[in-house]
C-alpha positions in Angstrom: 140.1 -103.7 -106.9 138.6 -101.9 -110.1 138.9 -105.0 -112.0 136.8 -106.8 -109.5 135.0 -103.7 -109.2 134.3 -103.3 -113.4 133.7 -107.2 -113.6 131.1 -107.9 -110.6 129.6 -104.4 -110.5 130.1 -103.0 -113.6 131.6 -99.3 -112.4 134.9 -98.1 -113.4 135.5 -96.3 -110.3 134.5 -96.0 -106.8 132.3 -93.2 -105.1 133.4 -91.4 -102.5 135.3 -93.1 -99.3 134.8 -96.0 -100.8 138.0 -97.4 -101.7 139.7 -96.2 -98.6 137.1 -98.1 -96.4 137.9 -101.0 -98.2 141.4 -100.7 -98.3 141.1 -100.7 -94.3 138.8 -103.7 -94.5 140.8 -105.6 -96.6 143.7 -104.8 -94.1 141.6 -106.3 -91.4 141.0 -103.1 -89.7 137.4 -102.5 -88.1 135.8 -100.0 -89.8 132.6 -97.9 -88.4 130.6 -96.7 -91.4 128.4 -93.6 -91.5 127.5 -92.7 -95.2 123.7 -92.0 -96.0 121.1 -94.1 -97.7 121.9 -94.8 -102.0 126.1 -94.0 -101.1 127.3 -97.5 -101.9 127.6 -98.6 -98.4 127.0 -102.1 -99.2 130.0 -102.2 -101.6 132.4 -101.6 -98.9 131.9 -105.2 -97.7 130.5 -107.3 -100.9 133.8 -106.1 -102.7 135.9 -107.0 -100.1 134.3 -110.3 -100.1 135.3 -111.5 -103.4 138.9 -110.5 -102.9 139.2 -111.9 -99.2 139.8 -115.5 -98.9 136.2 -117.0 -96.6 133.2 -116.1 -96.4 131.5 -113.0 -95.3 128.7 -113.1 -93.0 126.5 -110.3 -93.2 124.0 -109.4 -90.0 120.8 -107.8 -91.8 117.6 -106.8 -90.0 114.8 -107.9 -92.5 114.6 -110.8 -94.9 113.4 -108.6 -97.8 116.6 -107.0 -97.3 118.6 -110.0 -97.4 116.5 -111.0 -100.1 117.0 -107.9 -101.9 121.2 -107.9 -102.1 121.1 -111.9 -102.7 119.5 -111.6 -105.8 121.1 -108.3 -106.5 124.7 -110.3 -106.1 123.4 -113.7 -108.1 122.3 -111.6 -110.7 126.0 -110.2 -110.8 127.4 -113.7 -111.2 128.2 -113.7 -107.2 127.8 -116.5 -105.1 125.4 -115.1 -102.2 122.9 -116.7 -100.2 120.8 -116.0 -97.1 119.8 -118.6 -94.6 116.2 -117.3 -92.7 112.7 -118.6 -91.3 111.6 -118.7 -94.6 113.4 -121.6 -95.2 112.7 -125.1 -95.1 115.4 -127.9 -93.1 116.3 -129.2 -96.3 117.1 -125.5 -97.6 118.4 -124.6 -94.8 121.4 -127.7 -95.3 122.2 -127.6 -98.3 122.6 -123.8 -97.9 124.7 -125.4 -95.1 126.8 -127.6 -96.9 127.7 -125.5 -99.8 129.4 -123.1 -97.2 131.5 -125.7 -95.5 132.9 -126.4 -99.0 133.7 -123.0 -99.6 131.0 -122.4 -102.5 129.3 -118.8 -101.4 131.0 -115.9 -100.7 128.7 -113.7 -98.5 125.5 -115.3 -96.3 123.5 -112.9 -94.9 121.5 -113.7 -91.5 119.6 -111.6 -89.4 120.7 -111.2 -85.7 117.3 -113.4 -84.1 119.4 -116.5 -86.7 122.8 -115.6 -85.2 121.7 -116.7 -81.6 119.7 -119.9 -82.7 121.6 -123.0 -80.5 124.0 -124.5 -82.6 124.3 -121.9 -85.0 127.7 -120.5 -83.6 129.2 -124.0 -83.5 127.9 -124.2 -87.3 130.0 -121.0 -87.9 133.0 -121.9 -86.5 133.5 -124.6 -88.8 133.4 -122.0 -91.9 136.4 -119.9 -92.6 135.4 -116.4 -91.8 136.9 -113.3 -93.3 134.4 -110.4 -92.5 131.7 -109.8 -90.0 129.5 -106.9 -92.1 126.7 -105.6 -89.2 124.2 -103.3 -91.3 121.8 -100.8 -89.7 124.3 -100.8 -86.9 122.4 -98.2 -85.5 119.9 -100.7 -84.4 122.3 -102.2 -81.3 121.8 -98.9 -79.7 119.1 -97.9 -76.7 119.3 -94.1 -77.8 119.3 -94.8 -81.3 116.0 -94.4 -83.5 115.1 -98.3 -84.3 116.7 -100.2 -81.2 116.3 -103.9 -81.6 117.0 -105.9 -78.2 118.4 -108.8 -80.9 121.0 -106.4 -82.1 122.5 -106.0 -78.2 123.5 -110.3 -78.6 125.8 -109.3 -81.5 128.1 -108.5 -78.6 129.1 -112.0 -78.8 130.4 -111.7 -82.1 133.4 -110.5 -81.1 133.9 -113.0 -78.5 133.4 -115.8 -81.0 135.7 -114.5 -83.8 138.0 -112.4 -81.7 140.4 -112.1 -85.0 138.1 -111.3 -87.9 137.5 -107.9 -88.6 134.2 -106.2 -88.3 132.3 -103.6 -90.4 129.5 -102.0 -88.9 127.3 -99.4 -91.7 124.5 -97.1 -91.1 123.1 -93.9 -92.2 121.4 -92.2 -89.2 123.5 -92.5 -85.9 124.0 -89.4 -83.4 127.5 -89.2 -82.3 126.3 -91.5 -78.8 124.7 -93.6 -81.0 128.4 -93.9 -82.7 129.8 -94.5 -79.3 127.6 -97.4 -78.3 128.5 -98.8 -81.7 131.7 -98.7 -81.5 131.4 -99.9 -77.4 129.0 -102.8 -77.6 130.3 -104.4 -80.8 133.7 -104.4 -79.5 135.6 -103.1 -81.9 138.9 -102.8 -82.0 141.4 -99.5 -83.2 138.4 -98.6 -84.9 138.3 -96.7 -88.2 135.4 -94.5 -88.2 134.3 -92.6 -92.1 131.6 -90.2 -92.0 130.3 -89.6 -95.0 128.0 -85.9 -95.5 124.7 -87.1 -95.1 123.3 -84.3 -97.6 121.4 -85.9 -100.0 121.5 -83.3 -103.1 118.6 -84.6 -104.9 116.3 -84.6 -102.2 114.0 -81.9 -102.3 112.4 -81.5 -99.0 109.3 -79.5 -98.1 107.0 -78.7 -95.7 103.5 -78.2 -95.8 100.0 -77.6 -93.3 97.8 -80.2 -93.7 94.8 -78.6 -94.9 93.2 -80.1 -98.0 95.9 -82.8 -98.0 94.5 -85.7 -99.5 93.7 -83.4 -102.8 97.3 -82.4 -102.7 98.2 -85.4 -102.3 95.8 -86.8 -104.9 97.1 -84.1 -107.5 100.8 -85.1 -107.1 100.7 -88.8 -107.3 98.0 -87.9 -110.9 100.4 -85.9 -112.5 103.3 -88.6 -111.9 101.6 -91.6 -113.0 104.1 -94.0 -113.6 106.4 -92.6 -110.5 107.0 -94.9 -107.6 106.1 -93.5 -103.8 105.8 -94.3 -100.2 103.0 -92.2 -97.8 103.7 -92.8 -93.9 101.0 -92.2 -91.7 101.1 -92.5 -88.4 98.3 -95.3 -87.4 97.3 -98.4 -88.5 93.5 -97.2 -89.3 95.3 -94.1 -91.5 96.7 -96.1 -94.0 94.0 -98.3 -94.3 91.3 -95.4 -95.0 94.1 -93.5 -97.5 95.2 -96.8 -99.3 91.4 -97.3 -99.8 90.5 -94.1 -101.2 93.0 -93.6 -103.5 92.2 -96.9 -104.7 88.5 -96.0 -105.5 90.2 -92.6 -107.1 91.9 -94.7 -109.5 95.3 -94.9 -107.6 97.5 -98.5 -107.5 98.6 -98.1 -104.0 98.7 -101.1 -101.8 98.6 -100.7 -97.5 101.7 -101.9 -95.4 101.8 -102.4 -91.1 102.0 -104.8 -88.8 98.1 -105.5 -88.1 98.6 -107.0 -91.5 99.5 -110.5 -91.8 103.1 -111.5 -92.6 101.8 -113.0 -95.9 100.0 -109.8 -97.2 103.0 -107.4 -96.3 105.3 -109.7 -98.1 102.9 -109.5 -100.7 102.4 -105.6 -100.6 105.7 -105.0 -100.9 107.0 -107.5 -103.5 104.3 -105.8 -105.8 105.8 -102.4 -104.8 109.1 -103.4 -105.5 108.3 -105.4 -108.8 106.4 -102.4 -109.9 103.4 -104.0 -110.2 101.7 -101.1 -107.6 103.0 -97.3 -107.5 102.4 -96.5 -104.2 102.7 -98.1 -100.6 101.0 -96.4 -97.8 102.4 -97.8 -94.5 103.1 -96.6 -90.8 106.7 -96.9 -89.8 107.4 -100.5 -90.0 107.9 -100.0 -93.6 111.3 -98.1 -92.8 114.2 -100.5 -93.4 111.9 -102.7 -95.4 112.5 -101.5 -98.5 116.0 -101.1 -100.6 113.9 -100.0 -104.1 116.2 -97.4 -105.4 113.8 -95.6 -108.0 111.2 -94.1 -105.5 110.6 -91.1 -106.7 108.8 -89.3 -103.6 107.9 -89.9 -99.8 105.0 -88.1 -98.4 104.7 -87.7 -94.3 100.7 -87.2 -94.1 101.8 -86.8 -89.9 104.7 -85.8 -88.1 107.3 -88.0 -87.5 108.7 -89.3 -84.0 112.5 -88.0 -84.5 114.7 -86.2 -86.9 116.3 -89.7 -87.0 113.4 -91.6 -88.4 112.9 -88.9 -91.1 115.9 -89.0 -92.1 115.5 -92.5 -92.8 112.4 -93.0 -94.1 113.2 -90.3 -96.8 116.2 -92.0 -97.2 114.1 -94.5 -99.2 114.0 -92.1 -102.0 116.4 -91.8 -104.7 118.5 -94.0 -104.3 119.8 -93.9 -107.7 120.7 -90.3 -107.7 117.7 -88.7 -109.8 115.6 -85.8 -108.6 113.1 -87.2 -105.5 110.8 -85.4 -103.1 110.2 -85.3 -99.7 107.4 -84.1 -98.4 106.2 -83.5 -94.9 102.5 -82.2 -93.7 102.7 -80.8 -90.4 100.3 -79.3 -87.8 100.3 -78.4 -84.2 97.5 -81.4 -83.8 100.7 -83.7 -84.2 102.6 -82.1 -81.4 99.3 -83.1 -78.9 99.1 -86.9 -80.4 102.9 -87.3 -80.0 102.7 -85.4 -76.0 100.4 -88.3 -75.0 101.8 -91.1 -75.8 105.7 -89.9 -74.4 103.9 -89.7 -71.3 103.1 -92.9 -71.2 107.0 -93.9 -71.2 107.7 -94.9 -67.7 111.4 -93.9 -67.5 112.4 -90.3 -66.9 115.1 -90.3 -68.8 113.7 -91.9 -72.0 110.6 -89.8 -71.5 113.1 -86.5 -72.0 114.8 -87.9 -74.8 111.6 -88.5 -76.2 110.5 -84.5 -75.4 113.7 -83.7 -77.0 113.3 -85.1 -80.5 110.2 -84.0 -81.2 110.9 -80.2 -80.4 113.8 -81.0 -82.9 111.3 -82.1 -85.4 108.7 -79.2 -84.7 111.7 -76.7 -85.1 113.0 -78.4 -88.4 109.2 -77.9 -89.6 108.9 -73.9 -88.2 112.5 -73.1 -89.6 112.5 -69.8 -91.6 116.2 -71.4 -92.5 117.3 -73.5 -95.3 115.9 -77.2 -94.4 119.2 -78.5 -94.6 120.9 -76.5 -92.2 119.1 -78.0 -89.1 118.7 -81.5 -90.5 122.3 -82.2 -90.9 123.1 -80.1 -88.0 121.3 -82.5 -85.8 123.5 -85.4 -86.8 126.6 -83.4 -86.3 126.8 -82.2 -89.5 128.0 -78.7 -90.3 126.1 -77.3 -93.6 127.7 -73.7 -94.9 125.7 -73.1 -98.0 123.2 -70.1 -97.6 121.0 -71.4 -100.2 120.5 -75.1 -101.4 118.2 -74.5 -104.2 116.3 -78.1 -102.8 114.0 -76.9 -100.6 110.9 -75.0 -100.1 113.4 -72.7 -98.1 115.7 -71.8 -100.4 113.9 -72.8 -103.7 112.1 -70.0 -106.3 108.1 -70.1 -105.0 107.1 -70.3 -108.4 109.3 -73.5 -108.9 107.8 -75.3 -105.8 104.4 -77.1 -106.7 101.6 -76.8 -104.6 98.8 -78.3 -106.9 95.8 -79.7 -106.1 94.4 -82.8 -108.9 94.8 -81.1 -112.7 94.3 -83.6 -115.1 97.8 -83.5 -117.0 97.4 -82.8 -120.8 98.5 -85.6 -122.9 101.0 -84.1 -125.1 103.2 -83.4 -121.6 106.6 -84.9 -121.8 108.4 -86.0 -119.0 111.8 -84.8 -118.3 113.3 -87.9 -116.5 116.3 -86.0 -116.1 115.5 -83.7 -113.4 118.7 -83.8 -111.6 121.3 -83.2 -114.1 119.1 -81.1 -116.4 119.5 -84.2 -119.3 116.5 -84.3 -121.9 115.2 -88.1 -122.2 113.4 -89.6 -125.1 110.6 -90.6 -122.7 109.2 -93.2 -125.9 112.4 -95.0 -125.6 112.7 -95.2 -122.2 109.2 -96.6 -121.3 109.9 -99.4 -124.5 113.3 -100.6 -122.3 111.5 -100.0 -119.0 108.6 -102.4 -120.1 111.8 -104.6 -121.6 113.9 -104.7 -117.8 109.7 -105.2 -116.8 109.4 -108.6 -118.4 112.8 -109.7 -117.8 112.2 -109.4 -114.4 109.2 -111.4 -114.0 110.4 -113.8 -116.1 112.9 -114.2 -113.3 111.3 -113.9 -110.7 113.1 -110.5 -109.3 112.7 -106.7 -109.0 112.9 -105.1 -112.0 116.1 -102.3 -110.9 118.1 -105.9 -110.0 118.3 -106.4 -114.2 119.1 -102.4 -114.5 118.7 -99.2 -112.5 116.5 -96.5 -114.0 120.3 -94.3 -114.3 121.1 -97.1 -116.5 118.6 -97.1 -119.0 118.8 -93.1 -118.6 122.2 -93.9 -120.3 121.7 -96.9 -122.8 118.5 -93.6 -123.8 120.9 -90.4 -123.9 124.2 -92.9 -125.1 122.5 -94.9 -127.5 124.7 -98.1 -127.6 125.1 -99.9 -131.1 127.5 -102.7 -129.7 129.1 -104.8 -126.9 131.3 -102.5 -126.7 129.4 -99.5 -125.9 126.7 -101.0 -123.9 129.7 -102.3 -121.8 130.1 -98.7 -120.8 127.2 -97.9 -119.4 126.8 -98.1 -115.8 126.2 -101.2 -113.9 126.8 -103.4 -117.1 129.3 -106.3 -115.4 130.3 -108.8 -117.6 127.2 -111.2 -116.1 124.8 -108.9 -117.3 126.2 -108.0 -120.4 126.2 -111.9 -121.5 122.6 -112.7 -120.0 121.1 -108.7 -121.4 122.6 -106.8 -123.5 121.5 -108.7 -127.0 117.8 -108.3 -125.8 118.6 -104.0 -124.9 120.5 -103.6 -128.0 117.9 -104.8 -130.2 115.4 -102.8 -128.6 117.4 -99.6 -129.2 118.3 -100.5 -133.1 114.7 -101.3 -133.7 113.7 -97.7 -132.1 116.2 -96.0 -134.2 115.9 -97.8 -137.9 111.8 -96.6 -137.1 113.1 -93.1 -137.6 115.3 -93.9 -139.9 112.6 -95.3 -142.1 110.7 -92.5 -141.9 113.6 -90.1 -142.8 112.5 -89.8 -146.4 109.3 -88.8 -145.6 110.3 -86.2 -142.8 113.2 -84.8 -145.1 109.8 -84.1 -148.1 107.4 -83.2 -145.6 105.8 -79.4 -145.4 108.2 -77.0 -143.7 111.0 -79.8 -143.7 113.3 -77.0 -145.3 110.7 -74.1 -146.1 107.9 -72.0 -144.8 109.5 -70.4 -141.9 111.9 -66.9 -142.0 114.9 -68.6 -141.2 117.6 -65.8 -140.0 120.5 -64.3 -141.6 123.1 -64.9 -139.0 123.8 -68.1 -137.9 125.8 -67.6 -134.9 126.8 -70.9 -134.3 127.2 -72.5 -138.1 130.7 -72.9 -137.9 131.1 -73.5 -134.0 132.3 -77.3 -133.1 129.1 -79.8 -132.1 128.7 -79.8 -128.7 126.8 -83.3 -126.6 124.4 -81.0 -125.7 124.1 -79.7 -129.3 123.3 -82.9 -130.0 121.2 -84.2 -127.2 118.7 -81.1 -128.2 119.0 -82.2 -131.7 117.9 -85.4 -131.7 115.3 -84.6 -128.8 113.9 -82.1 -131.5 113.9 -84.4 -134.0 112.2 -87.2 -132.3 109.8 -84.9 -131.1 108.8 -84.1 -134.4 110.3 -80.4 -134.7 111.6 -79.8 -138.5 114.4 -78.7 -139.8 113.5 -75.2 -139.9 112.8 -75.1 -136.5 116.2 -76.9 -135.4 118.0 -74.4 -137.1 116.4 -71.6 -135.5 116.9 -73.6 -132.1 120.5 -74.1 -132.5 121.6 -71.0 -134.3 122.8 -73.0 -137.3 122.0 -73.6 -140.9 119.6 -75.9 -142.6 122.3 -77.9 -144.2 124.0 -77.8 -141.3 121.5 -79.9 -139.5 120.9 -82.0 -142.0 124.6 -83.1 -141.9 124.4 -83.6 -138.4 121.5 -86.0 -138.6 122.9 -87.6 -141.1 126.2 -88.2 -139.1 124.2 -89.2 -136.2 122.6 -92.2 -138.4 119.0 -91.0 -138.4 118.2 -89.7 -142.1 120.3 -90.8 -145.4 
C-alpha cells in the first residue's frame, strides 16, 4: 500500500485512520466514514481502487466535484473518469466502452445518473469492486443537506449485494449515522470517527455592526488570499459582490437565481484563481473542494451547527492557518423564526427550533468555541484553552480592523500554522509558475501542486530529482511532467543571490559599523534548521552580517561560513 501510496500520491505515509479503513475496504468490509473536511477521506477509496481488481464507482453530489477528483487523479497518472449531463452521447460511449474493457479505474456519477433507465443494466456488465457514496450524510431526512436522490441509492445494495460499500462524510449527528448505516444497507458495518477538530481553524464571532468595513479591511490586508462570504439571500450577495467590486475587490457572486452557465463560470474562476473571493448563499456548500481558502466569512447566521461546520469546512484544507468568521445578531434569530414557521410538519418544525438555539448558544458561549461545536456532533473536547478562537485566544492577537491600507514593505508569513518563515519572493515566482501551468492545462492551479507543497520546495530548497521527490505530493507523474520547470525556477532564484554575493559581502556594514558583542553564546553550538531557516530569511531579506550575528548569538565568521555552506556567497 505505501508504494501505491508514494507512486500515485506522492506521500510516504498515511494520515490518521487511514490505512486501517483501507485495510477493511480492501477486505471487503463496509466501512462508514466520519473524518472532517481536508482529512484524506477520499484516499480511503481511490487507493483501494488501484489495488482492487474492477472498477470503483463513486456516487458524488455535484459535477464540479467530480470534476474536481477526475482531474486531480489524471493529473496523478490515474485512469479516472466521470460520466454526467455535461456530456455529449458520443462522450458518454466511449466513456462507456473504455469501462467494459477494463481501461478506468474509478467513474464517478452523481445519484440523479445512477437511476437513469438502463444505467444499472450498463453496470452490471462492468466488474465492480467498490461502491464509494460521498456526502453520505445527504441520504438522511434529519441530516443538514437531504437530497430525495440520495434515498434511491438504497438500491445499490440490492443490485451488488456482494461488493462492499464505503459511505464518507464529515458532518453527520449520531441519527444521521444510523440512517446511514440503515438505508444504505450495509452490512457488519465498520464505522471510524475521526475528531472533527480542525486545529487551524480559527473561529470567531462578531456583531454585525460596521461589517462591511470589517469586512472590507480584512479581505485589503490579504490581497492575494482566497475566501468565501455566505450570506443568507440571493439580493445579499448580489449587493456585497457589487460593492466590493467598485472598492477594488475581485469577488465574483454565486446562487441559484444565477444561471447554470455563470455559476459554473463563477466558480471555475474561483477555483483557477483567477477571482479572490466568492460571495454565495448556501448552495455554494459542497460546491467547492479548493483546498487553499484561506478564510470564510458568515455576514448572517447560519441555519444549523451542521451547515457551519460544513461550509467552514471549505477552509484549509491543506493544513495552513484559516479563519472563520461569523457576524451575528439577534435580527437573525427573527428572520430564521419566520420562515421555520412556515414548515408544515411539527416534528420538522421542532428540529428546526432546535438547531438554531444551538447555533444562537454556540454564538453567546462565554466557553471555548470548540467545546460546543464538537460537542454537538458527539464529540467530547477536554482542552480548557484552544488558543484558536476568540475564546480562548490573547485579545490583542485577535484582529478586529477596519480598512488600513497595508504598508508595502509588510512581509507575509505564509507559515502561520507551524510558525515556519517563508521567502514570500520565491513563493509568489512558483505560485505564478503552478499559475501558468495550470491554464496551460486547462485545470485548477492546487491540481499541479498544493500551496504546502510549494511551502516546502520554498523552506527545502530542492537542487535535484532526488530532493524534489521528497517533497509532498510529488508522485512519480508529476515529477516527470513538473519538476524540471520548479527546479529551474528555484536555481535561477538562488544563483540571483549568489551573483550578488560579492557585492553584499563589500557593502557598508557587511562586517563593520555595528558594536557587535563579546560573548557569542551560541558560536560553537551545532546548526540548528531553524538556525538556518532564520539565516537565510535574514539574508534574503537584506539584513547584513553584523546584524545576523547579533540575531543568532554567533560570530561574524561564523556566519559567513554558514552562507557559504549553504551555497549562497563564495
Amino acid at each position: 500500500m505505501l508504494e501505491a501510496l508514494q507512486k500515485y500520491f506522492g506521500y510516504t505515509s498515511f494520515n490518521p485512520l487511514q490505512e486501517e479503513i483501507i485495510k477493511d475496504v480492501l477486505s471487503h468490509h463496509d466501512v462508514l466514514v466520519l473524518m472532517p473536511t481536508g482529512s484524506g477521506k477520499s484516499l480511503c477509496y481511490q487507493l483501494p481502487a488501484l489495488i482492487n481488481d474492477g472498477v470503483t464507482v463513486v456516487i458524488s453530489p455535484l459535477i464540479s466535484l467530480m470534476k474536481d477528483q477526475v482531474d486531480d487523479l489524471q493529473s496523478s497518472g490515474i485512469s479516472a473518469a466521470s460520466i454526467n449531463s455535461t456530456m455529449d452521447y458520443g462522450r458518454v460511449n466511449e466513456i462507456k466502452a473504455q469501462l467494459v474493457k477494463r481501461h478506468i479505474k474509478l467513474l464517478y456519477v452523481s445519484p440523479e445518473r445512477i437511476m437513469i433507465p438502463g444505467f444499472f443494466d450498463f453496470l452490471r456488465q462492468l466488474h465492480i469492486g467498490l461502491i464509494a457514496i460521498d456526502e453520505a450524510h445527504c441520504i438522511s431526512e434529519w441530516g443538514h443537506d437531504f437530497r430525495p436522490e440520495y434515498r434511491k441509492l438504497t438500491l445499490m445494495r440490492k443490485q451488488f449485494p456482494h461488493v462492499p460499500i464505503i459511505a464518507l462524510t464529515s458532518t453527520a449527528v449520531p441519527q444521521v449515522q444510523g440512517d446511514i448505516v440503515n438505508l444504505l444497507g450495509m452490512r457488519d458495518t465498520k464505522i471510524y470517527r475521526g475528531s472533527l477538530n480542525r486545529k487551524n481553524l480559527f473561529y470567531q464571532i462578531l456583531p454585525k455592526k460596521d461589517m462591511y468595513h470589517y469586512v472590507l479591511g480584512y479581505i485589503k490586508n490579504r490581497p492575494k488570499d482566497s475566501g468565501i462570504i455566505y450570506c443568507q439571500s440571493r439580493k445579499s450577495v448580489e449587493d456585497l459582490s457589487i460593492r466590493l467590486q467598485s472598492d477594488g475587490v475581485r469577488a465574483l457572486p454565486y446562487h441559484a437565481g444565477l444561471s447554470s452557465a455563470v455559476r459554473d463560470e463563477n466558480q471555475t474562476k474561483f477555483i483557477r484563481d483567477d477571482s479572490d473571493v466568492i460571495v454565495a448563499t448556501i448552495a455554494f456548500g459542497m460546491g467547492i473542494d479548493k483546498p487553499n481558502v484561506r478564510y470564510v466569512i458568515h455576514c448572517d447566521m447560519p441555519k444549523s451547527l451542521e451547515g457551519y461546520y460544513q461550509e467552514t469546512g471549505r477552509a484549509g484544507r491543506d493544513g495552513l492557518r484559516s479563519d472563520c468568521i461569523l457576524f451575528f445578531s439577534y435580527g437573525d434569530k427573527i428572520k430564521h423564526e419566520y420562515f421555520i414557521n412556515q414548515i408544515e410538519n411539527e416534528q420538522f418544525r421542532q428540529v428546526a427550533y432546535k438547531k438554531m438555539w444551538s447555533v444562537i448558544d454556540y454564538c453567546k458561549t462565554d466557553k471555548c468555541r470548540r467545546i460546543g461545536l464538537l460537542r454537538y456532533f458527539g464529540e467530547k473536547y477536554d482542552v480548557n484553552n484552544c488558543g484558536m478562537c476568540d475564546v480562548c485566544a490573547p485579545k490583542d492577537k485577535i484582529e478586529t480592523v477596519l480598512y488600513v491600507p497595508p504598508p508595502k514593505s509588510k512581509k507575509e508569513n505564509l507559515g502561520a500554522t507551524s510558525g515556519e518563515k517563508y521567502d514570500s519572493k520565491l513563493f509568489e515566482v512558483l505560485r505564478a509558475l503552478r499559475k501558468k501551468i495550470a491554464d496551460k492545462e486547462g485545470m485548477p492551479p492546487y491540481i499541479i501542486f498544493s500551496d504546502v507543497s510549494l511551502k516546502q520546495m520554498v523552506t527545502q530548497m530542492p537542487q535535484d530529482l532526488e530532493k524534489f521527490r521528497a517533497i509532498n505530493g510529488v508522485g512519480d507523474i508529476k515529477l516527470k511532467r513538473y519538476a524540471a520547470l520548479f527546479l529551474d525556477e528555484i536555481r535561477k532564484y538562488n544563483e540571483e543571490y549568489f551573483s550578488r554575493s560579492k557585492a553584499y559581502i563589500d557593502r557598508p556594514g557587511a562586517s563593520s559599523g555595528i558594536e557587535i558583542p563579546e560573548k557569542h553564546e551560541n558560536a560553537y553550538k551545532k546548526w540548528t534548521e531553524e538556525e538556518e531557516r532564520v539565516l537565510v530569511d535574514g539574508f534574503r531579506n537584506g539584513k547584513n552580517m553584523d546584524e545576523l550575528a547579533i540575531i543568532l548569538g554567533r560570530k561574524v565568521g561564523g556566519i559567513r561560513a554558514r552562507l557559504v555552506r549553504l551555497g549562497f556567497i563564495e
